[in-house]
C-alpha positions as CSV (number, residue, x, y, z in Angstrom):
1,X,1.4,0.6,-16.0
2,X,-1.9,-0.5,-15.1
3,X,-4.8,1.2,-16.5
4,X,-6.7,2.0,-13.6
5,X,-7.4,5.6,-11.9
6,X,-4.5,5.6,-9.4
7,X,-2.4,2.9,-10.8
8,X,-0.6,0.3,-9.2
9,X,-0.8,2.0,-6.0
10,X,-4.6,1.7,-6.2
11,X,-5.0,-1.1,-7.4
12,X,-3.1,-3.0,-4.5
13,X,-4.5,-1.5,-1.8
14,X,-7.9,-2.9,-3.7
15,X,-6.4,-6.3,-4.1
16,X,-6.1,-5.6,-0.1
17,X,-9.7,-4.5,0.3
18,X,-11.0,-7.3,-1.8
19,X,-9.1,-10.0,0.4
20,X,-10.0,-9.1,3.5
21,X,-6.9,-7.7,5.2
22,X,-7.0,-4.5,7.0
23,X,-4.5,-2.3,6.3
24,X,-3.6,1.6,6.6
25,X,-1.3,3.9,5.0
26,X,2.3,3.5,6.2
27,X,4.2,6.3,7.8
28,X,5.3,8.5,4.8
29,X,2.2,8.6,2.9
30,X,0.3,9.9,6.1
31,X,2.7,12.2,6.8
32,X,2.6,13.1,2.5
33,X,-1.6,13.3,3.3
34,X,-0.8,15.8,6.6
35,X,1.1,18.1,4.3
36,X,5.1,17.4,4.2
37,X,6.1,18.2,0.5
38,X,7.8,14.5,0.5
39,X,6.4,12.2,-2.2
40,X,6.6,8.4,-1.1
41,X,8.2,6.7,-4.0
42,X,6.9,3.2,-3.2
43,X,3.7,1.7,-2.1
44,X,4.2,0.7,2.0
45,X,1.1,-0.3,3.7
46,X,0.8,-1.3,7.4
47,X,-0.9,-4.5,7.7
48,X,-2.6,-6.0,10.4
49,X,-2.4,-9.7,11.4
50,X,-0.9,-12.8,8.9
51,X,-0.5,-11.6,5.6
52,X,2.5,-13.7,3.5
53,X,0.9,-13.0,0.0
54,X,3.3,-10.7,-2.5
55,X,1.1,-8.2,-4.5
56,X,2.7,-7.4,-7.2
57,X,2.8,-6.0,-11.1
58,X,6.1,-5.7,-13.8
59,X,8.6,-4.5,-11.4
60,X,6.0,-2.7,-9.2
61,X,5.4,-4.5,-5.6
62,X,3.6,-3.5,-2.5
63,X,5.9,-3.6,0.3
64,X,4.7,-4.3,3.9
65,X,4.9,-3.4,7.1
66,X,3.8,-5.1,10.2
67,X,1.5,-3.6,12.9
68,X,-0.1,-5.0,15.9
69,X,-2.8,-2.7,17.2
């Protein structure tokens, strides 16, 4: 796992930051963040606009979702 305060999870949504693309959390983390007891298992982020780039690390990956406003 990568070394990094937060892991992979952190680090991708960095590697997001650092490239420009705007993102947000997808539905089941905000609903984790709003207080149901359900921990996401993956890393889903909603992403705004053209993004084709794969982000990932090992058998870690950021999966993507697709939003338009």
């Amino acid at each position: 796992m990568i070394a990094a305060p937060g892991g992979f999870d952190q680090a991708a949504k960095e590697a997001l930051n650092r490239l420009g693309v705007q993102w947000e959390p997808a539905s089941a983390e905000k609903a984790y963040q709003a207080g149901r007891t359900q921990i996401p298992v993956r890393v889903v982020v909603r992403v705004k606009g053209p993004f084709h780039r794969q982000i990932a690390y090992g058998k870690h990956y950021l999966s993507i979702e697709r939003y338009s406003s």
